[in-house]
C-alpha positions as CSV (number, residue, x, y, z in Angstrom):
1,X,65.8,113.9,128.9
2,X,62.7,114.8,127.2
3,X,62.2,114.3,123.2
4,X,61.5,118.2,123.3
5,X,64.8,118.8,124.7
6,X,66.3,115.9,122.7
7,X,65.5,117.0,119.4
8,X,66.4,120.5,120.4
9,X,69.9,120.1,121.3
10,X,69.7,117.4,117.8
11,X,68.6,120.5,115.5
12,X,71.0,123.1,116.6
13,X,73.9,121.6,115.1
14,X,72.3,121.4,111.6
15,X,72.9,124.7,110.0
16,X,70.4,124.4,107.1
17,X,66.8,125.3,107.9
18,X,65.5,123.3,105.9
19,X,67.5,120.0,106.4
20,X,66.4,120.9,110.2
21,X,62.8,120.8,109.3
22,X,63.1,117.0,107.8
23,X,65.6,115.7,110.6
24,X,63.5,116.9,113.1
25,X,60.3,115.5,111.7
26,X,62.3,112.0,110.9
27,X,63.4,111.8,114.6
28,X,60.3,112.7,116.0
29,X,58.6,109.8,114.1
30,X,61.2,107.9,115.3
31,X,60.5,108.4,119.0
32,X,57.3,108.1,118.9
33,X,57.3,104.5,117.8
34,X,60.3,103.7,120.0
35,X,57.6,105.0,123.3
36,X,54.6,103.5,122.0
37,X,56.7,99.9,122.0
38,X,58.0,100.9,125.4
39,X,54.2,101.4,126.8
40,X,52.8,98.6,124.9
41,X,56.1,96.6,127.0
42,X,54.3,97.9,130.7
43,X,56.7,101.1,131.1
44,X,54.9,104.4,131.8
45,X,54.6,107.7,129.5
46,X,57.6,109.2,131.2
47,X,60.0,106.3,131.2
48,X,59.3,105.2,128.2
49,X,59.8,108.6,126.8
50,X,63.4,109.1,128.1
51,X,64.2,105.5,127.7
52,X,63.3,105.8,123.9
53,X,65.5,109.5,123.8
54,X,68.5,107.7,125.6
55,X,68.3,104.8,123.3
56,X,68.9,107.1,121.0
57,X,72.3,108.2,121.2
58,X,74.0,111.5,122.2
59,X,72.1,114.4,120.5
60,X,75.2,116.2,119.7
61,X,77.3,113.1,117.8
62,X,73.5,112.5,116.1
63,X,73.5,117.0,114.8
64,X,77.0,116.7,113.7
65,X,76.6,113.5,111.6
66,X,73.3,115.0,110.7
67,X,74.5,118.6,109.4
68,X,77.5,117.0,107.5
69,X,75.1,114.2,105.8
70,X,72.3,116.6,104.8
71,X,73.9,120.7,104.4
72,X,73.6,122.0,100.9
73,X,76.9,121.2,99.5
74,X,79.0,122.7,97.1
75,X,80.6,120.8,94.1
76,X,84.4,122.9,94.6
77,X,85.7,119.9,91.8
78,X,83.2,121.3,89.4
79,X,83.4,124.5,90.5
80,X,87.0,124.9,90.3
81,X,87.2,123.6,87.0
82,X,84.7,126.5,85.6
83,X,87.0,128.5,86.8
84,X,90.4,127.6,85.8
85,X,88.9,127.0,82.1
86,X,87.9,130.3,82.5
87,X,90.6,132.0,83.1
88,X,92.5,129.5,81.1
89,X,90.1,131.0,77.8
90,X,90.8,134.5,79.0
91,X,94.8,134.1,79.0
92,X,94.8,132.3,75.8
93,X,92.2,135.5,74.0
94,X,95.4,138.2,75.8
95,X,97.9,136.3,74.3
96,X,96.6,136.1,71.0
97,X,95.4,139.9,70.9
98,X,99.2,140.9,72.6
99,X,99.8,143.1,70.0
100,X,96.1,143.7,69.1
101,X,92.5,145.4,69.9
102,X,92.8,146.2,73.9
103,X,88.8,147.1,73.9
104,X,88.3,143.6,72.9
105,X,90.0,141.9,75.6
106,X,88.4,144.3,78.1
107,X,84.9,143.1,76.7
108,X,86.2,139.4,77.3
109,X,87.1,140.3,80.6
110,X,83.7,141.7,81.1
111,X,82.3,138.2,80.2
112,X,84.1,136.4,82.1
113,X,83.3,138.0,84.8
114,X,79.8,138.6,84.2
115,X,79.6,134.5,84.0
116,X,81.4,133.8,87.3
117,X,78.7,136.4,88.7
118,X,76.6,134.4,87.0
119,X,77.1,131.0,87.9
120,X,77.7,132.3,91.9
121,X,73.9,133.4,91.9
122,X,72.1,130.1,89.8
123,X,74.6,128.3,93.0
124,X,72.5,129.7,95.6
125,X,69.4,130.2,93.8
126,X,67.1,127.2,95.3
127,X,66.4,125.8,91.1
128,X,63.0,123.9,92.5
129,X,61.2,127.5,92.1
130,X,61.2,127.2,88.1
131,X,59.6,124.1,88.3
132,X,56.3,125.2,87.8
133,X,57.0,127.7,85.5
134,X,57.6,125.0,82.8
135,X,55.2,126.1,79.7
136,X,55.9,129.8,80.5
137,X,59.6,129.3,79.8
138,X,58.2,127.4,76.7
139,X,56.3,130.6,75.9
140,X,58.7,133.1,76.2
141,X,61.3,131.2,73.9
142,X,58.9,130.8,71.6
143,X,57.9,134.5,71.2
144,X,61.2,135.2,71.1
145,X,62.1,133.5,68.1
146,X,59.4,134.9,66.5
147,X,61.1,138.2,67.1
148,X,63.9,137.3,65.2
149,X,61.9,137.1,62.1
150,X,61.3,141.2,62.6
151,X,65.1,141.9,62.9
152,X,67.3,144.1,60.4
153,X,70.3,143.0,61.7
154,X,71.8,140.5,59.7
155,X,74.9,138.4,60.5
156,X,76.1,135.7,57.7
157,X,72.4,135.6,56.7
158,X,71.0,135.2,60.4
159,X,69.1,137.4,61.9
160,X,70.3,139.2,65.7
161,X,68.9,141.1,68.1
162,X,70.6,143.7,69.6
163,X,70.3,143.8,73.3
164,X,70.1,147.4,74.7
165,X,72.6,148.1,72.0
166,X,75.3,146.2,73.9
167,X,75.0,142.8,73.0
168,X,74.5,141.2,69.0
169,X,72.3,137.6,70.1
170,X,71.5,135.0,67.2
171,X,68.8,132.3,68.8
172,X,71.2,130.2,70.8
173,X,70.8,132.4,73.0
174,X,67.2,131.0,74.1
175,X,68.6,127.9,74.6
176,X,68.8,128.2,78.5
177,X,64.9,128.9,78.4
178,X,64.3,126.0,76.7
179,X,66.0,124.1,78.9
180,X,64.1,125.2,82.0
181,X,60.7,125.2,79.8
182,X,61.4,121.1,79.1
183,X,62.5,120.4,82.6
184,X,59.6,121.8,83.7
185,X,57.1,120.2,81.2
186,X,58.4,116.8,81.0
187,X,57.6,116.8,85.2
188,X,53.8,117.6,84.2
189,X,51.2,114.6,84.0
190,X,49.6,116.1,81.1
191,X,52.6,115.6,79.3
192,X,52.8,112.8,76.7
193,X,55.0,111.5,73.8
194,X,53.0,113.1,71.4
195,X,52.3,116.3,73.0
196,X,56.2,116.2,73.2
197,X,56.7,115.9,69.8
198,X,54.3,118.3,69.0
199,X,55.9,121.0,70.9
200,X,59.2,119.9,69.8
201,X,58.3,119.9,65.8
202,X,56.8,123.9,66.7
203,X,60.0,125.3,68.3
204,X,62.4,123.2,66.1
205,X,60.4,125.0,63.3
206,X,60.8,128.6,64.8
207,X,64.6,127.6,65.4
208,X,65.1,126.6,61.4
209,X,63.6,130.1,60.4
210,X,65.5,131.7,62.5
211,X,68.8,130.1,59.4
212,X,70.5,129.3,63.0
213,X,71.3,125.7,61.9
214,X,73.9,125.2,64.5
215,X,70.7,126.2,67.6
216,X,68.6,123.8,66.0
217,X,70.6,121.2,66.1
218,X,71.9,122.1,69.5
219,X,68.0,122.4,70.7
220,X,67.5,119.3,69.0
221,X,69.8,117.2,70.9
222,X,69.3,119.0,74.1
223,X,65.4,117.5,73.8
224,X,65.9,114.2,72.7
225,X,68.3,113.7,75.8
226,X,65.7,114.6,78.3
227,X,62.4,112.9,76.8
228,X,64.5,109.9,77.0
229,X,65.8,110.8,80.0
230,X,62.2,111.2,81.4
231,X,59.5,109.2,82.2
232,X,58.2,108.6,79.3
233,X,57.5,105.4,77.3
234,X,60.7,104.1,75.9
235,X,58.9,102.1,73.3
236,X,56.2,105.1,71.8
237,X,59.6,107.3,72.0
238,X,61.2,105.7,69.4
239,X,58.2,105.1,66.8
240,X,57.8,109.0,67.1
241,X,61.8,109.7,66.6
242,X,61.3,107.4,63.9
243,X,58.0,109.0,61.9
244,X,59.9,112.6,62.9
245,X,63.4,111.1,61.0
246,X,61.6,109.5,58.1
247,X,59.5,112.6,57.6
248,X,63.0,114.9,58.1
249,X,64.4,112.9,55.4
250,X,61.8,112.9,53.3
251,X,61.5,116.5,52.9
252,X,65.3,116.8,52.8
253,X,65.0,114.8,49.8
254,X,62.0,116.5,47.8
255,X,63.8,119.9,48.7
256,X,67.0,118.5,46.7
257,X,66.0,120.1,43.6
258,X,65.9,123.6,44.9
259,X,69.2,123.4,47.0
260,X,71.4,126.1,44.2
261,X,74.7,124.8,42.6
262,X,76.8,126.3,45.2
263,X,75.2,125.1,48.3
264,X,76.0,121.1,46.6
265,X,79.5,122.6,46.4
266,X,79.7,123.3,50.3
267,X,78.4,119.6,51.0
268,X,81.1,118.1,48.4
269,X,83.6,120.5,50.0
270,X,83.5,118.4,53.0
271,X,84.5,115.2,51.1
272,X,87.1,116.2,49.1
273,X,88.3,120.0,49.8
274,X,91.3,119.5,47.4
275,X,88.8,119.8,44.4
276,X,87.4,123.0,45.4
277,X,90.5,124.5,46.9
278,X,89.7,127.8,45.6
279,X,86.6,128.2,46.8
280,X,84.3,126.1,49.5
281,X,87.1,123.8,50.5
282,X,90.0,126.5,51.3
283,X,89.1,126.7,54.6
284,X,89.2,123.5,55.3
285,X,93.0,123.1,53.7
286,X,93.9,125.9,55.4
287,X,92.7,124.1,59.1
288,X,93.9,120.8,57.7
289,X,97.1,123.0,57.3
290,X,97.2,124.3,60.4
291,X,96.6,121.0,62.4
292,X,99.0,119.3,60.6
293,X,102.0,122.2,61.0
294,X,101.5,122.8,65.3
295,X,103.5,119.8,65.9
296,X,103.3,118.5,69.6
297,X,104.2,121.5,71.3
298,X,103.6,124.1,68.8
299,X,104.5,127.4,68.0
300,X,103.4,129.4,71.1
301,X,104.8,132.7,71.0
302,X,105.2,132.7,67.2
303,X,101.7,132.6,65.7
304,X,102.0,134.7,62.6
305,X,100.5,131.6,60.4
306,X,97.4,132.4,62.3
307,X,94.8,135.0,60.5
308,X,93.5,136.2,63.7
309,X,90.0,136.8,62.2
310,X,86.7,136.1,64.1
311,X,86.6,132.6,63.3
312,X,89.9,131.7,64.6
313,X,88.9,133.2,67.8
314,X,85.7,131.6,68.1
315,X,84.1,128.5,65.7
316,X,87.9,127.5,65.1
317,X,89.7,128.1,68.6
318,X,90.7,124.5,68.9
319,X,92.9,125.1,65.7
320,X,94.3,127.9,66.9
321,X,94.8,126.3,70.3
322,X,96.4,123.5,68.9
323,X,98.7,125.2,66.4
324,X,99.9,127.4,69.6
325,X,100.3,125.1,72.0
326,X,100.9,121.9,69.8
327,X,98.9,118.5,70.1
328,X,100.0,118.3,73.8
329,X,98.2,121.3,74.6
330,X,95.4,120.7,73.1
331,X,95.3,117.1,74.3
332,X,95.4,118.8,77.8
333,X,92.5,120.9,76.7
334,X,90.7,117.8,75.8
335,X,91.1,116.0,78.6
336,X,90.0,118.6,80.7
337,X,86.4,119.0,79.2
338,X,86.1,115.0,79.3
339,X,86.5,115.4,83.0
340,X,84.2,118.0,83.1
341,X,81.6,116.4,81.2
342,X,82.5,112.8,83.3
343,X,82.2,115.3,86.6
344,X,78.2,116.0,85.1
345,X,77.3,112.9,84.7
346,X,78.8,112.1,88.2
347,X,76.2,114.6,89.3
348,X,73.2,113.1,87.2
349,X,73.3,109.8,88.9
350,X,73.4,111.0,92.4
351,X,70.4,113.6,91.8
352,X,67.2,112.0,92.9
353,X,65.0,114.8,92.4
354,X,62.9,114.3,88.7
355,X,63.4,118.2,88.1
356,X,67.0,118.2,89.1
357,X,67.8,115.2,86.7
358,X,66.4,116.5,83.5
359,X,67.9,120.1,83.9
360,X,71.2,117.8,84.5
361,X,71.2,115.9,81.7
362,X,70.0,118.9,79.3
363,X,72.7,120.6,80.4
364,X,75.1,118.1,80.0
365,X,73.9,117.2,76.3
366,X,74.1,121.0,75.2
367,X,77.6,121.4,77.0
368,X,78.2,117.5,75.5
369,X,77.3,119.0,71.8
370,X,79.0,122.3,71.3
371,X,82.6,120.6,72.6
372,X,82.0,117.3,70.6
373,X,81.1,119.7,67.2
374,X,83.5,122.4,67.8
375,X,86.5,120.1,68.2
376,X,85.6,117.7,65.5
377,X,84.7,120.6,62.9
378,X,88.3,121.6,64.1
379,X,89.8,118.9,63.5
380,X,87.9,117.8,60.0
381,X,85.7,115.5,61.4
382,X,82.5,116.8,61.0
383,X,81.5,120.0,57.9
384,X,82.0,123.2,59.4
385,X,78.8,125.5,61.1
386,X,79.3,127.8,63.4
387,X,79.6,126.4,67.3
388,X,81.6,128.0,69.7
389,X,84.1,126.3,72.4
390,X,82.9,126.6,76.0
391,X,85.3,129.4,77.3
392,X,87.5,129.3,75.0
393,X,85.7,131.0,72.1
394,X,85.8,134.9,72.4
395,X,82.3,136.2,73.0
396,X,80.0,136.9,75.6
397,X,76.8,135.0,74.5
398,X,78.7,131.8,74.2
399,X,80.1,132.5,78.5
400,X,76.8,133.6,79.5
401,X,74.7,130.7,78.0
402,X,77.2,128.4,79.3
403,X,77.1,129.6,82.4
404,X,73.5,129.4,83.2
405,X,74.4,125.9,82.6
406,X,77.0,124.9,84.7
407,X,74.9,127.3,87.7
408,X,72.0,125.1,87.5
409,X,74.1,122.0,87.7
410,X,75.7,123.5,90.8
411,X,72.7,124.8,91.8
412,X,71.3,120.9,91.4
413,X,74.1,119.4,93.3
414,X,73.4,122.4,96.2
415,X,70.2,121.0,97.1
416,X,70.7,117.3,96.2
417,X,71.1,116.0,100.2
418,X,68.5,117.8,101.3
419,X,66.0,116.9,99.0
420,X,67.1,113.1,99.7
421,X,66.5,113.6,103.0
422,X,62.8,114.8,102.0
423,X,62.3,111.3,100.4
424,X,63.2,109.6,103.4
């Protein structure tokens, strides 16, 4: 058989075009050494090219172990997981609102289905394309928070922008393009630690003046995963987090004598609620309260304890989780989102591609943060700002940002063997 026909047969078992183009490069290179050893051994052109294709192996058994090492996969694990906690979020929101607003379940239908649409198109959208589009990404976000600083709409003191008139956004909702824009950057060889931490002090800034505290420190986290994660040096990382924290602190402490009496009162509120029980610490009695009456199996179909106001539906779903379905509900809930986040970081150490990894691990801090602060504001652990529960928090920014995440983690894992196979 000739190597033409050879690699023929070979490539039309492999459905991806792509994976077809490497393999059949590979295998060529292959053959080609194998008949120049042949001729150097005395055999002719001819019979030292079919020698070399029979030795070889059968081109069919070599396509079919081929096209099931190296065809974009899908992760269904992950996948199906999105899905059920999904739909888990959406049955919990009708349950609650049984007796209440019908439009808003309808709108949280909506986003749950607009962020299954979502995450369907990042699956099969090939993610290497926003590579280079790094410091646009970086751009746009940044403009963008400018905006805010033009907006009438107020929300607790924070400025929105409305969306077409559909859809109230606070500046989490640039979080997604900053993690594209530092994925990007971070693979450029002009970047450095302290161009890093130049552009990370700027959009920090516009975050902060945004009075988003809970995006800043979302954004911050997200960016000190990935510069670590990067290729950067380890050692200059650390003395600029450290000049960045000392400086942090610093002004935290000089602007101590501007903070008003009330504001003290919200940090002390924290400590010990019972001596503001009136005022900044009710709320956190009345969780405490909450928490402390669910009892391991709760009080699900008798929930009128429960204030259903926006909070309990979204920055304090875990309390209203738990006091429904009782600590062994929400133990379930927690365990599912520690398999979730153990699935990601599954995914990060199979991913070989430098882009792929840091728009894994950004992914997996943000989705990391806002379940770690959401349950343990919930639970007391940590003061109370306002971070919503990946699908379980009614609201359509929280499913949509969310789900740009988990579709470029699926969109990562896609493409993962075939870019492998690139490297070969």
């Amino acid at each position: 058989m000739r190597s033409d026909h050879f690699l023929d047969e070979v490539t039309s078992y492999i459905r991806s075009k792509e994976a077809k183009k490497y393999i059949e490069a590979e295998l060529k290179a292959h053959l080609h050494q194998a008949k120049t050893e042949l001729v150097k051994k005395g055999y002719k052109e001819d019979e030292a090219e079919e020698l070399a294709v029979r030795n070889m192996g059968s081109p069919s058994d070599i396509g079919q172990k081929m096209d099931k090492l190296h065809r974009p996969k899908i992760d269904w694990k992950l996948m199906s997981m999105f899905l059920f906690m999904s739909a888990a979020g959406l049955f919990l929101f009708r349950f609650l609102f049984n007796d209440g607003n019908s439009f808003s379940v309808l709108k949280q239908v909506y986003s749950v289905a607009g962020s299954v649409i979502l995450v369907c198109g990042l699956l099969f959208f090939d993610y290497r394309k926003l590579q280079r589009w790094g410091w646009v990404f970086f751009t746009i976000g940044c403009l963008i928070l400018v905006q805010f600083q033009f907006s009438n709409v107020l929300v607790n003191g924070s400025p929105r922008i409305n969306i077409m008139g559909l859809l109230s956004v606070d500046s989490f909702v640039v979080l997604p393009l900053f993690l594209l824009a530092w994925a990007g950057m971070l693979q450029s060889k002009k970047m450095n630690v302290y161009l890093a931490a130049i552009l990370y002090v700027c959009s920090a800034f516009l975050f902060l003046i945004t009075v988003n505290l809970q995006a800043t420190v979302l954004f911050s986290l997200m960016v000190s995963v990935m510069v670590w994660r990067s290729g950067l040096n380890k050692r200059k990382i650390l003395i600029t987090a450290a000049v960045l924290l000392t400086a942090c602190v610093s002004l935290l402490l000089i602007s101590l004598r501007d903070i008003k009496p009330y504001q003290f009162e919200r940090l002390f509120a924290f400590v010990t609620p019972e001596k503001f029980s009136e005022t900044s610490g009710y709320l956190y009695l009345k969780l405490e309260k909450l928490i402390e009456d669910a009892g391991w199996f709760g009080h699900f179909g008798s929930h009128g304890k429960i204030d259903f106001s926006n909070e309990m539906t979204t920055d304090f779903i875990f309390v209203t989780i738990t006091y429904t379905l009782g600590w062994a509900g929400a133990l379930l809930i927690g365990l599912l989102f520690l398999w979730m986040i153990w699935r990601i970081s599954r995914i990060f150490q199979t991913v070989k591609d430098p882009f792929g990894k840091m728009l894994v691990s950004g992914s997996l801090a943000l989705f990391t943060a806002q379940v770690t602060i959401s349950i343990g504001m919930s639970l007391g652990f940590l003061p109370i700002i306002s971070v919503s529960l990946p699908f379980m928090s009614y609201g359509a920014l929280s499913a949509m940002v969310n789900a740009c995440l988990f579709g470029l983690i699926l969109s990562v894992y896609h493409k993962k063997d075939v870019l492998r196979l690139k490297k070969i």
